[in-house]
C-alpha positions in Angstrom: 171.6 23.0 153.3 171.5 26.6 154.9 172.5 26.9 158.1 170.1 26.0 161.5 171.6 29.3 162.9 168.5 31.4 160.8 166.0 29.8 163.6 163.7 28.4 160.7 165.4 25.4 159.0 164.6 25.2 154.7 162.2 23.0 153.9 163.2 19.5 152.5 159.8 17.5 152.6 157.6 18.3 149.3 154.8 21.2 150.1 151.5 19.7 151.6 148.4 20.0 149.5 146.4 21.3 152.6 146.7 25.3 152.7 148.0 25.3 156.3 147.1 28.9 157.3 145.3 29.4 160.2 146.0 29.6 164.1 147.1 26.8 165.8 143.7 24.5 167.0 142.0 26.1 164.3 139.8 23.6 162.2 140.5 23.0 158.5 138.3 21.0 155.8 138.9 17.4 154.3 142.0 17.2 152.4 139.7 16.4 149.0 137.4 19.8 149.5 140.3 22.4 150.8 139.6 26.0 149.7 142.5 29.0 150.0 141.4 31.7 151.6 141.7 33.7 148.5 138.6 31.8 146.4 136.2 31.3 149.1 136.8 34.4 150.9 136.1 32.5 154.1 138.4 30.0 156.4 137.6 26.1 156.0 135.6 24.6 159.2 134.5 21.6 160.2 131.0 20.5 160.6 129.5 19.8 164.1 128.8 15.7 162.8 132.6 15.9 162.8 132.9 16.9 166.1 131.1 14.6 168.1 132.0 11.3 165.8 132.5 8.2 168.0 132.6 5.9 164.9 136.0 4.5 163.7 136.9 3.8 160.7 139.9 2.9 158.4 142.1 5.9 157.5 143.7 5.7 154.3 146.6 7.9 155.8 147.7 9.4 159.0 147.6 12.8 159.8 151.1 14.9 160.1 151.1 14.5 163.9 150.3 11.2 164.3 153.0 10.0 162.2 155.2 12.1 164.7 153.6 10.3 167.6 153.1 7.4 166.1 149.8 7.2 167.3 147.1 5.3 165.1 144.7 7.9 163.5 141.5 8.0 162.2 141.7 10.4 159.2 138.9 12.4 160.4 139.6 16.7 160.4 140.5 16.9 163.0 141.5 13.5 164.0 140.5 12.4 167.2 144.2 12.7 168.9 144.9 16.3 167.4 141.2 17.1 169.0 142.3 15.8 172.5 145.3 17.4 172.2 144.7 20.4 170.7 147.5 20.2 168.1 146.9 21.2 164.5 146.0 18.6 162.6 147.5 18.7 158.5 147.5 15.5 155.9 149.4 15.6 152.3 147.4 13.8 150.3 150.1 13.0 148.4 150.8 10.4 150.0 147.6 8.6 150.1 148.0 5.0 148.5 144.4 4.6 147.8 143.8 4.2 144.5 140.1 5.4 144.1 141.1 9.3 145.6 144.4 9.1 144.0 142.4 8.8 140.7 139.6 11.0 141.7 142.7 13.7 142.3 144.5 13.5 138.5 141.0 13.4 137.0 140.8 16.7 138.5 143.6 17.9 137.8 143.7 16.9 134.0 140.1 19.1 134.1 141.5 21.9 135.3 144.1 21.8 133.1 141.5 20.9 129.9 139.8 24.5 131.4 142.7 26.5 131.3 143.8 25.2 127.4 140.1 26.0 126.6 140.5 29.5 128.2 143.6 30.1 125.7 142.0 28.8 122.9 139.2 31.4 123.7 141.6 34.5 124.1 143.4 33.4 121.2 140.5 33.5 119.4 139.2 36.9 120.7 142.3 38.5 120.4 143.9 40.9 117.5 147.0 41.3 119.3 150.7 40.5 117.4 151.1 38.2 120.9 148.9 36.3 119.9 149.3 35.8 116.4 152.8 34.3 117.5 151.7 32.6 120.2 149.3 30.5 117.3 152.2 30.4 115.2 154.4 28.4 118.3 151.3 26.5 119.1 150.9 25.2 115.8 155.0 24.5 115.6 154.0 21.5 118.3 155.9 23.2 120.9 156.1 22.1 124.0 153.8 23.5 127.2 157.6 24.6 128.7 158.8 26.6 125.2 154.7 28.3 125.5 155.4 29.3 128.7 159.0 30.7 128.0 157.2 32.5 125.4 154.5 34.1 127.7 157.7 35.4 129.8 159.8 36.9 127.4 156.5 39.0 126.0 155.1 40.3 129.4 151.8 42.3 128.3 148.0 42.1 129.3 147.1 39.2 127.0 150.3 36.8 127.5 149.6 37.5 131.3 146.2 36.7 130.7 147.6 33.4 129.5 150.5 33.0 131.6 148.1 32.7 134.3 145.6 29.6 133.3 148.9 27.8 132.5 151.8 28.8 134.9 152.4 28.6 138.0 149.5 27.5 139.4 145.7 28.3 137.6 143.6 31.1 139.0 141.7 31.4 141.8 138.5 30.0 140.5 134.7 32.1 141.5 132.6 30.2 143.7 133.5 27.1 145.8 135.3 25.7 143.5 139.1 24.6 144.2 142.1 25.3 143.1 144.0 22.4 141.9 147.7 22.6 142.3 150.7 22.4 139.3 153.5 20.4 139.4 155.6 23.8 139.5 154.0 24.6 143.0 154.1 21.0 144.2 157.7 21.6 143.3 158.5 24.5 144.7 159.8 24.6 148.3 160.7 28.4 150.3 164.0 28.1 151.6 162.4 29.3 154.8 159.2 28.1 156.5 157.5 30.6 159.0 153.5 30.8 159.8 151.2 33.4 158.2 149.6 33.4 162.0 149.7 35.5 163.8 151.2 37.9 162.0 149.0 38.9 158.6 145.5 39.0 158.2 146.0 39.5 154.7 146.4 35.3 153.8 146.3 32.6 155.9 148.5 30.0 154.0 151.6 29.4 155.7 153.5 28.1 152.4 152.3 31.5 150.4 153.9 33.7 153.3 156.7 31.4 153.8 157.2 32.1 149.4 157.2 35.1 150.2 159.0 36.0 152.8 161.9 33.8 151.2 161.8 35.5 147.8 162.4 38.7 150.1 165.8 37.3 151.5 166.8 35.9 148.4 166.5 38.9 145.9 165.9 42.5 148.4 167.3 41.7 151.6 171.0 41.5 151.1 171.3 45.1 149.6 168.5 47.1 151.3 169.6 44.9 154.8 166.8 46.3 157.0 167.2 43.6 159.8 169.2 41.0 161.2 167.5 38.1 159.4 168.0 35.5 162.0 166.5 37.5 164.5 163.3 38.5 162.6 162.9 34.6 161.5 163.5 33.4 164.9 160.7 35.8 166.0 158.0 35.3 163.4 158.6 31.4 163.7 158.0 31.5 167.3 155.0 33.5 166.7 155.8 36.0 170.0 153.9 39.4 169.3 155.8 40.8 172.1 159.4 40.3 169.9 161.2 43.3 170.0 162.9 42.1 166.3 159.1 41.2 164.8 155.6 42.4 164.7 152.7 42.2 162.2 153.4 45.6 160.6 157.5 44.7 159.5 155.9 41.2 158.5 153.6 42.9 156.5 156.1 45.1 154.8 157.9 42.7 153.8 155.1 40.5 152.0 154.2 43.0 150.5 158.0 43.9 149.2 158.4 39.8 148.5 155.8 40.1 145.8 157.9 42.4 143.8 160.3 39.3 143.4 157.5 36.3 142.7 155.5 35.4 139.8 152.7 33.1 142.2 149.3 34.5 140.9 148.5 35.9 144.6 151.0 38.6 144.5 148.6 40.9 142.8 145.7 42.6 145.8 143.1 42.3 142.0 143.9 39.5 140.2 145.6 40.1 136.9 145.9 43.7 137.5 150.1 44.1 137.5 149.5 47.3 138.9 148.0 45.8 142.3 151.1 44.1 142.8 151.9 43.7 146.8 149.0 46.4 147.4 147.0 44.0 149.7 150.0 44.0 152.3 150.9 47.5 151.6 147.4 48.4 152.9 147.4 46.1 155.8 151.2 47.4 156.5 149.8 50.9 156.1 146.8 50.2 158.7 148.5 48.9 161.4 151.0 51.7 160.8 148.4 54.1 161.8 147.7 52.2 164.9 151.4 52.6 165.6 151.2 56.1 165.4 154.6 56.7 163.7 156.0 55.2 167.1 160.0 55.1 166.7 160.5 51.3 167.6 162.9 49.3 165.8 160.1 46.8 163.8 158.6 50.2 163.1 161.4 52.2 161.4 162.2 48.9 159.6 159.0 48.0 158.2 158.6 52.4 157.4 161.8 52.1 155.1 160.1 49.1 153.7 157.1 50.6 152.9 158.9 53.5 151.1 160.7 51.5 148.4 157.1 49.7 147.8 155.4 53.1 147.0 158.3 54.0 144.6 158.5 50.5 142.7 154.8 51.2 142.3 154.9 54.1 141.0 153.8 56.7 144.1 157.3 58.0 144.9 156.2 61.1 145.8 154.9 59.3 148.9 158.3 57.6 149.6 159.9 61.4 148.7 157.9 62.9 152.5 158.5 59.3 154.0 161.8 60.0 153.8 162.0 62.9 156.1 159.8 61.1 158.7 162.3 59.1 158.6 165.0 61.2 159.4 163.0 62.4 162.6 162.3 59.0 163.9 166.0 57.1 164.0 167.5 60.2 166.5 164.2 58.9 168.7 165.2 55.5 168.8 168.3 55.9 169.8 167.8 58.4 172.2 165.1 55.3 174.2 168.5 53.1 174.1 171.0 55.7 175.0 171.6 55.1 178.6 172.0 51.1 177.9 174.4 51.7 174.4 176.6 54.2 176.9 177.3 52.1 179.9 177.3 48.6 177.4 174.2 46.9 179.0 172.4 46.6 175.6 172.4 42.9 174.3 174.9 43.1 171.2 171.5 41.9 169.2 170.1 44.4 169.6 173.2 47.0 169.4 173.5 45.3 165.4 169.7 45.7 164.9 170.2 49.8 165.8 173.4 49.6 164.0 171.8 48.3 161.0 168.8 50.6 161.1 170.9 53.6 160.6 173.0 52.0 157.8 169.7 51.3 156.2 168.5 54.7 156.5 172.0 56.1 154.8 171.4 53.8 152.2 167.5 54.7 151.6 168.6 58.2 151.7 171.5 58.2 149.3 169.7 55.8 146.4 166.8 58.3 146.7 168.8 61.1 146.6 170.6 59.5 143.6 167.9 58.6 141.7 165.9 62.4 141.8 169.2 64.2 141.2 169.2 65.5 144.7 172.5 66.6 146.7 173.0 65.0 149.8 170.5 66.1 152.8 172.1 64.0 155.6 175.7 63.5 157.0 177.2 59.9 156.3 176.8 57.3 159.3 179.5 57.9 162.0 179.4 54.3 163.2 181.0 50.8 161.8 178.4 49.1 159.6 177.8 46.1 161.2 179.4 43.5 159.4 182.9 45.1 158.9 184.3 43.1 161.8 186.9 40.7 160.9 184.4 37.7 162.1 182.4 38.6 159.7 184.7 38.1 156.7 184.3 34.1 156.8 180.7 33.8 157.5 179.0 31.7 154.6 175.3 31.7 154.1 173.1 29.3 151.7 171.6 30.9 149.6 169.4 30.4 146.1 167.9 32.6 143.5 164.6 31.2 145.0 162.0 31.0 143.9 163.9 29.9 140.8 165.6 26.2 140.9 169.0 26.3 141.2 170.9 24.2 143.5 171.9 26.2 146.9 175.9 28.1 147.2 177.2 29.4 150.5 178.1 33.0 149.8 179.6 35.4 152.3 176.5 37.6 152.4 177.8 39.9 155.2 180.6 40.8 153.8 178.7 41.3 150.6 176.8 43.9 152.4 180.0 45.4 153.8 181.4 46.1 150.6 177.9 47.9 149.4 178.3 50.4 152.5 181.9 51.1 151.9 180.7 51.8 148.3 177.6 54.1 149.5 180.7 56.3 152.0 182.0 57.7 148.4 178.2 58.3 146.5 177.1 61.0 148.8 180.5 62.6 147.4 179.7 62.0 143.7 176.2 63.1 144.3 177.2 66.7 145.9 179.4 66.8 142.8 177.1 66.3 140.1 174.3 68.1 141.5 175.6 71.1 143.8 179.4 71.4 142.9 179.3 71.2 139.2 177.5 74.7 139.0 180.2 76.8 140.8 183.2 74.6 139.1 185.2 76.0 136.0 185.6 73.2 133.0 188.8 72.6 134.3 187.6 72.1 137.9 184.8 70.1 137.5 186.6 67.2 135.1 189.7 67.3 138.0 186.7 66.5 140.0 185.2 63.8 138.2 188.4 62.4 137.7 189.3 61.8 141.2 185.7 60.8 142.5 185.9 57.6 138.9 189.6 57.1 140.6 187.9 56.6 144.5 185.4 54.6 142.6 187.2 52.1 140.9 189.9 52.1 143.7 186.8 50.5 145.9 186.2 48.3 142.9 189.9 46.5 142.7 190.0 46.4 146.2 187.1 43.9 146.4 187.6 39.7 146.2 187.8 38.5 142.3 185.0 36.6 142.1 183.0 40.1 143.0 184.7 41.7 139.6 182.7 41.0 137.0 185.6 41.1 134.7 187.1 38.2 136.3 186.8 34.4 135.2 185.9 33.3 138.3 183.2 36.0 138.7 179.8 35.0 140.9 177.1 35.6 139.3 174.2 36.2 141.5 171.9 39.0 142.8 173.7 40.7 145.3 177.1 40.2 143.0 175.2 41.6 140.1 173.8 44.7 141.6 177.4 45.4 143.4 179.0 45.7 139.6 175.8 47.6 139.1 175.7 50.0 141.6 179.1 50.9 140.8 179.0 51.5 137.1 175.8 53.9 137.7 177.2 55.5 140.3 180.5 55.9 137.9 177.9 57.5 135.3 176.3 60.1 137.2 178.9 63.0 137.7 179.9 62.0 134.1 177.0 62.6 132.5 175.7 65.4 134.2 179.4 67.3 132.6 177.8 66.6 129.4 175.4 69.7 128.7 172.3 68.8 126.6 172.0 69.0 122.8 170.5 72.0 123.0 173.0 74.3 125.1 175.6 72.1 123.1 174.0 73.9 120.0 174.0 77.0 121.5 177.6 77.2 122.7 178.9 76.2 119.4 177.0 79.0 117.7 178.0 81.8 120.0 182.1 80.1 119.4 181.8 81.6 116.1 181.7 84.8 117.6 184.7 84.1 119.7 187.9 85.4 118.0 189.9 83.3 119.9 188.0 80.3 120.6 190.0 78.8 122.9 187.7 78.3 125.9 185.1 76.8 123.8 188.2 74.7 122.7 188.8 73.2 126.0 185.0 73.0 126.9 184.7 71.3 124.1 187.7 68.4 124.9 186.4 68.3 128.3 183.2 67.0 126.9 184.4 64.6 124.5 186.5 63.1 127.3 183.3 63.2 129.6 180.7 61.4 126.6 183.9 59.3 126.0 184.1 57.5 129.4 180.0 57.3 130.0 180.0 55.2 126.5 182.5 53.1 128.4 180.7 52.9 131.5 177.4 52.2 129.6 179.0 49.5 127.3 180.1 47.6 130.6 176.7 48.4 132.7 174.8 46.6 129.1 177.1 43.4 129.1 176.3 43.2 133.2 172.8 43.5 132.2 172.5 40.8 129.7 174.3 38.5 131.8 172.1 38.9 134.6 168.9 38.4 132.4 170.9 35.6 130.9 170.9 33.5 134.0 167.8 35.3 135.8 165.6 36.5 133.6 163.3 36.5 131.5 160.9 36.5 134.9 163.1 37.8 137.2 165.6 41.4 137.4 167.9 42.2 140.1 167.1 45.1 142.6 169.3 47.8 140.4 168.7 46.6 137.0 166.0 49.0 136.4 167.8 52.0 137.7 170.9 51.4 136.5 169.6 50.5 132.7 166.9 53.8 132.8 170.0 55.9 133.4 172.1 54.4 130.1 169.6 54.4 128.1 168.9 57.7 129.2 172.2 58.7 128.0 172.3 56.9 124.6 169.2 59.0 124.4 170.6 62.2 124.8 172.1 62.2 121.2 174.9 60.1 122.1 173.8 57.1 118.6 176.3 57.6 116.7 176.6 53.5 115.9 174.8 50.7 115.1 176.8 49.6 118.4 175.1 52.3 120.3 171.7 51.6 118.9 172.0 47.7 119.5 172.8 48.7 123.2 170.2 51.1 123.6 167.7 48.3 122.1 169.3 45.5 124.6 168.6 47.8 127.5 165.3 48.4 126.4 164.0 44.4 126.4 165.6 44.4 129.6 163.4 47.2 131.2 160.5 46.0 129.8 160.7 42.9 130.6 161.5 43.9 134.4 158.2 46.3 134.3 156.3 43.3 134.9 157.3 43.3 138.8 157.4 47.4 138.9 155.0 49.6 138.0 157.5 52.4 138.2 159.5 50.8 135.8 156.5 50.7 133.2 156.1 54.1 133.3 159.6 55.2 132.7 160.4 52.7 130.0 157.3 53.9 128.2 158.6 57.9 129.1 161.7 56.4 127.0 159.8 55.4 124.5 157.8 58.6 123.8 160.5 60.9 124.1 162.5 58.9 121.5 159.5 60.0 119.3 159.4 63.0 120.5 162.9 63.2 119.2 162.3 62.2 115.7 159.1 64.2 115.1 161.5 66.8 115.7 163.7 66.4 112.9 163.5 68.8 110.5 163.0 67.7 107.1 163.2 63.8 108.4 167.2 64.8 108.5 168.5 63.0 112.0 171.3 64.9 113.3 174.0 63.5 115.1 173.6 61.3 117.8 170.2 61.4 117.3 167.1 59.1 116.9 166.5 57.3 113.7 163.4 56.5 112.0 164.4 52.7 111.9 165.3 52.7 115.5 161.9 54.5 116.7 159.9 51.7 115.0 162.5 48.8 116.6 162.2 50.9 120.0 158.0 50.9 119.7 158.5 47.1 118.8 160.0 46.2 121.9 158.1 48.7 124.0 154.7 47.0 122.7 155.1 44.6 125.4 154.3 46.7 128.1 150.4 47.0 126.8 150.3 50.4 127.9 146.9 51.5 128.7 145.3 54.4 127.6 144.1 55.2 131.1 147.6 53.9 132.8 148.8 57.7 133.8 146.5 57.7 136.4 148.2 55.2 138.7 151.1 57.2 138.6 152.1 59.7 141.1 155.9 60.1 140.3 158.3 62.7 140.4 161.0 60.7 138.5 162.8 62.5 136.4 163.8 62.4 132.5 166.9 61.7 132.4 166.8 63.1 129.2 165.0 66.4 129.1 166.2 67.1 132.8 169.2 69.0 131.8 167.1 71.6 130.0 164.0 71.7 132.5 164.5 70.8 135.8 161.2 70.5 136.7 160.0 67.8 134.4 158.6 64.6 136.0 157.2 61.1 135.1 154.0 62.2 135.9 153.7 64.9 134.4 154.7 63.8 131.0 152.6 61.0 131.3 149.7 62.8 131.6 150.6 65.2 128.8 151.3 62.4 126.3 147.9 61.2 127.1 146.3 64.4 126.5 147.9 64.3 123.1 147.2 60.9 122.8 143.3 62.2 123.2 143.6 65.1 120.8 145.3 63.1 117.9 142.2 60.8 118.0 140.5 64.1 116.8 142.3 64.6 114.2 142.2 62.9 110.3 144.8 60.0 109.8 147.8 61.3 108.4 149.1 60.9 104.7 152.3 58.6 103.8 154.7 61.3 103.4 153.9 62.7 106.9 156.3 60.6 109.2 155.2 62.9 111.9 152.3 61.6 112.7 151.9 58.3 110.9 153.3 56.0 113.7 150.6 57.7 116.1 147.7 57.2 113.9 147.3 53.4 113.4 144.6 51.6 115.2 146.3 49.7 118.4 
C-alpha cells in the first residue's frame, strides 16, 4: 500500500458511480439520472421541490457522509444533514440492496451493452477494411469479448478504435441526456492517487477522471521527466490551496493534459475518437491560463512550461516545443535570482531548495533529450549543483508503485535513486552529443573512432556501475517503466556518435569510386575498417535496444509504451534503414521495431508521423532500384510489402500532414540533407500521393508504381 507520506493515500474502496466533480456544497443529481459533464455539457442540479422537502421517507442507502457520522439519512440530493451542514453529499449505488433499482440498473446496463454490439455489427457491416474482415473471422471463432478486445489493441487504426470504443473501457459519451453506463473495467479500476478536479481544472469536473489521470502521470512520465517533488504537488492539489507555492491550475493542467498520453479512458481525446485531439482540451486550458501568467518565472510556472513542451512534440508541433525551449532558458536564471538572498544565507525551507533543485535538473534534461533528438550540439552548460536525490538518504527510500492504469499488484521501488542514476547518465550525453554533431566534422578517421571509443567506454562504465536488477542482462532484472527506459536511454545514447561515423550509402558510394583512383589506397583502407567497426557495434547496440523493446511490449503493451520506446526504436530502425539488411535477422528486427512503433502511435501523434516517414522512405528506397536489383543492405521487395502490412495500422489519412508541424528529422536521409524534416516530407509525399491519382494504374511488370496504385 504506498506510502501516507505522498499526502493523498491510494484508493482502496471501489469507485463511486456518482461523477464526484464539482466544488465542495455544490448540488449533484439522483444517483439513478447522473450525467458527466462531458455528455450533457452542463453540471447536475437539483430541483427547488428538493430543496425545500420536509417529507421523510425511507432511504434505501445512506449517503457517504452520513455513514461517517452515523447520522440517519434520508437519501434525498442533497440529504438533509449534508444541506445543514454544508458537506458534499455522494452515494454509490453500488451498494443499494434494493432489489427493484438494483434491477432497473443491470437492465441498463445489458442495453447499453446490446447498443454497442449493434454499433459493431453496423461498422462491420459498412466496412471494407482487412481489420475488419478479421475481426468477423475471430467473431465467428466464438471468441471471447476479452480475446476481441486484445484484438482491437494489437491493430490500433480508425475502425478498431471505432470499435474499441463501444466496447472498452467504458462506452462513449452518448448525444443528448442520455447516461453513460459504467463497465466493469472502470468499476474496477481505482487511481493509485485520489485528488479533486476543483478547483483546479475547468476542463472536467470528475474527481475520479482527474484523479486517473493525474496517477497515470506518476506512474509512466513522472519518474524520468521529474518536474516536481510529487508529494509536495499532491499535498497541494488535495488541499485545494490556490495560494500553494508547489500547485496552481496551470501545472495541474499540464499535467492532465500530459496523463492522457499514458491512458486509454475515452475522455483523453479534446474530439472524441479523433487520436490526434489527444490531451488538447488541457493543453488549451494549460495554454490560457499561461497567458494570464504572463510567462511569470514561478516555480508551478516553469514546471507546468516544460510540461507543456513535451506535449506539443508528442503531438506532433515540435517546432513549438523547439522556441519553448529558449524561453525556458531565460526564465530558470529569474527564478533563482527571486530566491537568491534566502538560498545564500540558508533561510529557504529545504522544500523548496529540492523544488528549485529539481527545476534546473529538469531543464538539463529537457534540453539535452531535445537536443538529442534534432541532432543539435549542446546549447547549455551542464547543471553545476547535486541533483536532488544523490544524497545517501535517498538510496533506501522505497516508493509503491504500479504500471497503473494497468492491474498489477503494487512493488516498492527506489524511485529516487532511479532518477539519480538517469541524471548521472544525462552528465555524459551532452559529451556524446558535441561529438557526433560538432566534433566529428573537424576529427581525422583515426580521431573520431578514439572518440567514440572512449565516450561507449564512459557509457557502459555508468551502466556496470548501476544495481543488478537495473541491468537488463541480469536474471534478476526489474522490469518496469522507469527500469525500461534507463536500459533504453542508454543503448540510444550508445548509438548516436556510432552511427553518425557511418557516412550514408551515397558518400559510401562515392568514396569507393574515387579509391580506385588512389594508387595507394591506404587511407580509404582505414576509413573503410573504421566503418565496419562503427556499423559493427550499432548492429550490437540495435540487436540489444530490440530485445529491450519486445520485452517491454511483452509485459506493457499492446496499449501501453514506455516514455523512450518511440525514440529509441525510430533511431534503430532508422539505422537498419540506412542499408545496414544484410539478414533475415536484420529484417526480422527492423519488422519487430516497426509493430512496436505503430502500436505506440496510438498515444503520439508524433510517433504516427515518423513511423509512416519510415515507411515511405523504405519505398522510396525500392522504387529506386535499378532494374528491381536490391543492393546491399538495401530494401527488399518482400520486406516493403511486410513493412506496408504492419504500417496499415496506423490508418493514415490522406489529409493527416496537416496536423503536423515537425521539424524531426530522417534519420535516414539526414546524413545527405540536413535540412530535411517530418514535415516537410509529409507534405511532399502527399502531393505525390495527389498527382499519382492522376495518373493510369500501372501494369504488372512495373513494381514502381504498382504498390501505390491499388484502391485503399
Amino acid at each position: 500500500m504506498p506510502d501516507s507520506r505522498f499526502g493523498s493515500e491510494p484508493r482502496a474502496e471501489p469507485r463511486r458511480l456518482a461523477p464526484s466533480g464539482r466544488a465542495a456544497g455544490s448540488s449533484l443529481a439522483t444517483p439513478d439520472a447522473i450525467l458527466s459533464s462531458s455528455e450533457s455539457g452542463t453540471t447536475p442540479t437539483v430541483s427547488a421541490e428538493g430543496a425545500g422537502r420536509s417529507n421523510k421517507k425511507n432511504a434505501s442507502m445512506a449517503c457517504e457522509a452520513c455513514k461517517v457520522s452515523k447520522r440517519k439519512c434520508d437519501g434525498y440530493q442533497p440529504c438533509s444533514n449534508c444541506v445543514a451542514t454544508r458537506k458534499p453529499c455522494n452515494y454509490d449505488p453500488s451498494q443499494d440492496g434494493r432489489r427493484k433499482q438494483s434491477r432497473k440498473r443491470r437492465i441498463d446496463e445489458l442495453e447499453l451493452r446490446s447498443q454497442a454490439l449493434e454499433k459493431l455489427l453496423i461498422s462491420l457491416k459498412a466496412s471494407s477494411s482487412s481489420e475488419a474482415l478479421q475481426l468477423l473471422e475471430l467473431i465467428k471463432s466464438d471468441a471471447t469479448l476479452d480475446q476481441i478486445l486484445a484484438f482491437l489493441d494489437a491493430h490500433p487504426g480508425r475502425f478498431p478504435d471505432e470499435a474499441r470504443a463501444t466496447l472498452s473501457p467504458s462506452p462513449p459519451p452518448l448525444t443528448g441526456q442520455q447516461r453513460r453506463m459504467l463497465t466493469l473495467t472502470e468499476l474496477t479500476d481505482n487511481p493509485t492517487y485520489t485528488v479533486p478536479a476543483a478547483p483546479w481544472t475547468t476542463v472536467t469536473g470528475d474527481d475520479f477522471f482527474v484523479s486517473h489521470l493525474i496517477s497515470a502521470y506518476l506512474s509512466w512520465y513522472h519518474w524520468y521527466y521529474h518536474n516536481f517533488d510529487e508529494r509536495l504537488f499532491l499535498d497541494a492539489m488535495s488541499s485545494g490551496n490556490l495560494d500553494s507555492v508547489y500547485c496552481s491550475p496551470f501545472l495541474v493542467n499540464a499535467v492532465l493534459g500530459m496523463g492522457c498520453m499514458f491512458s486509454d479512458h475515452p475522455a483523453v481525446y479534446a474530439k472524441p475518437g479523433d487520436p490526434s485531439s489527444r490531451g488538447q482540451h488541457f493543453y488549451d486550458e494549460a495554454y490560457r491560463l499561461w497567458l494570464l501568467e504572463a510567462a511569470k518565472p514561478s516555480l508551478t510556472n516553469i514546471q507546468g512550461f516544460t510540461i507543456m513542451i513535451m506535449i506539443a512534440a508528442f503531438s506532433g508541433k515540435d517546432r513549438v516545443s523547439s522556441m519553448s525551449l529558449k524561453q525556458l532558458e531565460d526564465m530558470i536564471p529569474k527564478l533563482l535570482r527571486q530566491h537568491q538572498k534566502s538560498l545564500q544565507n540558508q533561510t529557504i525551507s529545504e522544500d523548496l531548495r529540492r523544488s528549485l533543485v529539481i527545476v534546473q535538473w529538469a531543464a538539463h534534461l529537457y534540453n539535452t533529450g531535445f537536443g538529442t533528438g534534432f541532432l543539435m550540439p549542446p546549447a547549455n552548460p551542464k547543471p553545476v549543483i547535486e541533483d536532488p536525490y544523490a544524497a545517501e538518504v535517498w538510496q533506501s527510500h522505497l516508493t509503491p508503485w504500479t504500471p497503473y492504469p494497468l492491474l498489477q499488484d503494487p512493488i516498492s521501488l527506489p524511485l529516487h535513486t532511479l532518477y539519480h542514476h538517469v541524471c548521472e547518465l544525462y552528465l555524459i550525453v551532452p559529451d556524446a552529443q558535441s561529438l557526433a554533431f560538432a566534433d566529428f566534422t573537424t576529427m581525422s578517421t583515426d580521431e573520431k573512432l578514439h572518440a567514440a571509443r572512449n565516450i561507449d567506454a564512459r557509457f557502459m562504465e555508468w551502466y556496470q556501475s548501476l544495481p543488478p536488477r537495473f541491468q537488463f542482462e541480469d536474471s534478476t532484472f526489474l522490469t518496469t517503466p522507469m527500469t525500461i527506459d534507463l536500459v533504453l536511454s542508454l543503448h540510444h545514447f550508445r548509438l548516436m556518435p556510432w552511427n553518425w561515423m557511418i557516412p550514408s550509402v551515397k558518400k559510401t558510394s562515392q568514396a569507393t569510386a574515387d579509391s580506385v583512383e588512389d594508387s595507394e589506397g591506404a587511407v580509404q583502407e582505414e576509413a573503410d575498417e573504421v566503418i565496419r567497426e562503427a556499423r559493427e557495434m550499432c548492429l550490437e547496440i540495435v540487436a540489444v535496444t530490440t530485445r529491450v523493446l519486445i520485452a517491454a511490449d511483452a509485459s506493457f503493451g499492446p496499449v501501453f509504451q514506455t516514455l523512450m520506446t518511440a525514440q529509441t526504436g525510430i533511431l534503430a530502425a532508422s539505422f537498419l534503414l540506412s542499408g545496414n539488411l544484410n539478414s533475415a535477422e536484420e529484417e526480422e528486427m527492423l519488422l519487430q521495431i516497426m509493430r512496436i512503433l505503430v502500436r505506440c502511435s496510438r498515444q503520439r501523434n508524433l510517433v504516427k508521423g515518423v513511423t509512416h516517414m519510415l515507411l515511405k522512405t523504405a519505398e522510396d528506397q525500392f522504387a529506386a532500384t535499378v532494374g528491381g536489383e536490391v543492393p546491399p543492405g538495401g530494401v527488399s521487395e518482400a520486406l516493403v510489402e511486410l513493412l506496408t502490412v504492419i504500417v496499415k495500422d496506423l490508418a493514415w489519412e490522406e489529409q493527416d500532414h496537416l496536423t503536423f508541424s515537425s521539424q524531426y528529422p530522417n534519420h535516414i536521409k539526414v546524413k545527405e540533407d540536413p535540412d530535411v524534416q517530418l514535415s516537410q516530407l509529409l507534405e511532399t509525399w502527399a502531393s505525390l500521393k495527389v498527382h499519382e491519382e492522376d495518373l493510369p494504374v500501372a501494369t504488372g511488370d512495373d513494381h514502381a508504381g504498382g504498390g501505390k496504385q491499388q484502391d485503399a
